[in-house]
N, C-alpha and C positions, 0 to 999 in steps of 0.2 A: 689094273689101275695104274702102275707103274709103268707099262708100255702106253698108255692114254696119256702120262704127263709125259715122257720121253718126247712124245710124237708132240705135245703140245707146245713143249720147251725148244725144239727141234723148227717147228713148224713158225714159231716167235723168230727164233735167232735168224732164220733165212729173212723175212719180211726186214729185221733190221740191219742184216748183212747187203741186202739189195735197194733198202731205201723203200722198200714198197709196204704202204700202211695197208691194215685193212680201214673199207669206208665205212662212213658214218651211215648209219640205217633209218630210215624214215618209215613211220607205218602211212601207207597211203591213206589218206583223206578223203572221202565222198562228201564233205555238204562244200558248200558255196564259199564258205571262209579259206583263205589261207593260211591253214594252221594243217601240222600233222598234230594227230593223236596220239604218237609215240616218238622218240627220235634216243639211237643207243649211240653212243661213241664209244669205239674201239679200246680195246684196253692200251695204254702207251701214249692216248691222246690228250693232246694240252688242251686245259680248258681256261676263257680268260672271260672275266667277269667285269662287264661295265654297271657302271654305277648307274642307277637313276638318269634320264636327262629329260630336261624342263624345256618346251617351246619357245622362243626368242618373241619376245611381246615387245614388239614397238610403241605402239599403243597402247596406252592403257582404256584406255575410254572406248577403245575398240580391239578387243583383245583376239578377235578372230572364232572362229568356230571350232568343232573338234576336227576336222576334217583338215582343216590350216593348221592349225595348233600340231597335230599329228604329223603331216609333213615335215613341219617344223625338228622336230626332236627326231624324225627317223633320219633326217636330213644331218644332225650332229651324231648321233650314234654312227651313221657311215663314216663320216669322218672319223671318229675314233676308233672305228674296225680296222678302218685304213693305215689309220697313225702302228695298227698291231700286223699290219700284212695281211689282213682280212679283208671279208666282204657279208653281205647279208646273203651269201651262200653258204656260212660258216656257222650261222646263227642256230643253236640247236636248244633255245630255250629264249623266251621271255614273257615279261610278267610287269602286264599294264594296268595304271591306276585310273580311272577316269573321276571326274566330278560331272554332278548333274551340271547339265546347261540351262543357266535361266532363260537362253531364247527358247528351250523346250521343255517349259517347265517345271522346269531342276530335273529330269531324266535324262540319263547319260546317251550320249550319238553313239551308238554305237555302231550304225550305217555309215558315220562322217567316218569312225576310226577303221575301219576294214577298207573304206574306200581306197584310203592313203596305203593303209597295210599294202593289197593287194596291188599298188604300184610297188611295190619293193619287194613282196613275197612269192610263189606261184606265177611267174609271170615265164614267157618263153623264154626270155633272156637270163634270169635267175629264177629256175624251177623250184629250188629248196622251198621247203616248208618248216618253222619252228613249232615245235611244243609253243604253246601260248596260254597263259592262263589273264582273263581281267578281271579286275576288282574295281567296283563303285564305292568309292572314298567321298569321304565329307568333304575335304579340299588340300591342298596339297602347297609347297611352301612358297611358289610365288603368286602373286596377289592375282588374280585373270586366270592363272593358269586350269587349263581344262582333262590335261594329259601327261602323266610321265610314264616313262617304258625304260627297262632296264632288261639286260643283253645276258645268255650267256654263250660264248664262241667255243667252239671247239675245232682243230685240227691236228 
């Protein structure tokens, strides 16, 4: 047991003597969504926690779909990964609120919110996948509003 932590403590101190982390781990994914089913960050890693973000509604009268709406907020979340030296390659958690849409009956898009997802997730150019969990909410705090997603980054 003592030669197991030596080798452990031993095996830590090189990785921070050289700079070199271990990676973050993704359980691969088989359905159609981009989401992994598991995601572990390394011990030693920083993790940073965005808050909630709300869709930018120009209109009210026309507040957009889930699919716009969803652009929308993944579109400030990057900026705020950015403003922390991050990317939606970093993303190893989030956790989306949706409201039903009255254009579709009060049932929430949830085809609209993967569409936009998968522009940002699983893609060739950033392959990562986050943990994702969503939740169907009564409504959320601004008046239109159809979607909010909130982050958590690790590296």
């Amino acid at each position: 047991m003592i030669r197991k932590l030596a080798f452990a403590l031993l095996l830590a101190a090189s990785f921070i003597a050289t700079g070199v982390r271990a990676e973050i781990r993704r359980a691969p994914s088989s359905g159609p969504i981009a989401i992994s089913p598991a995601v572990t960050a390394p011990p030693g890693s920083t993790l940073v926690f965005l808050s909630g973000a709300l869709p930018t509604i120009a209109d009210k009268a026309a507040p957009g779909d889930t699919a716009t709406q969803s652009r929308s907020v993944l579109s400030k979340l990057e900026a705020a990964l950015k403003a922390e030296g991050l990317g939606f390659g970093d993303v190893v958690k989030a956790t989306v609120f949706l409201v039903g849409d009255p254009a579709k009956g009060g049932e929430i898009d949830f085809a609209g919110l993967n569409a936009a997802w998968s522009e940002a997730f699983g893609t060739t150019a950033q392959p990562n996948k986050p943990a994702r969990s969503t939740v169907k909410v009564a409504g959320l705090v601004a008046p239109g509003a159809l979607v909010e997603i909130e982050f958590i980054a690790a590296h």
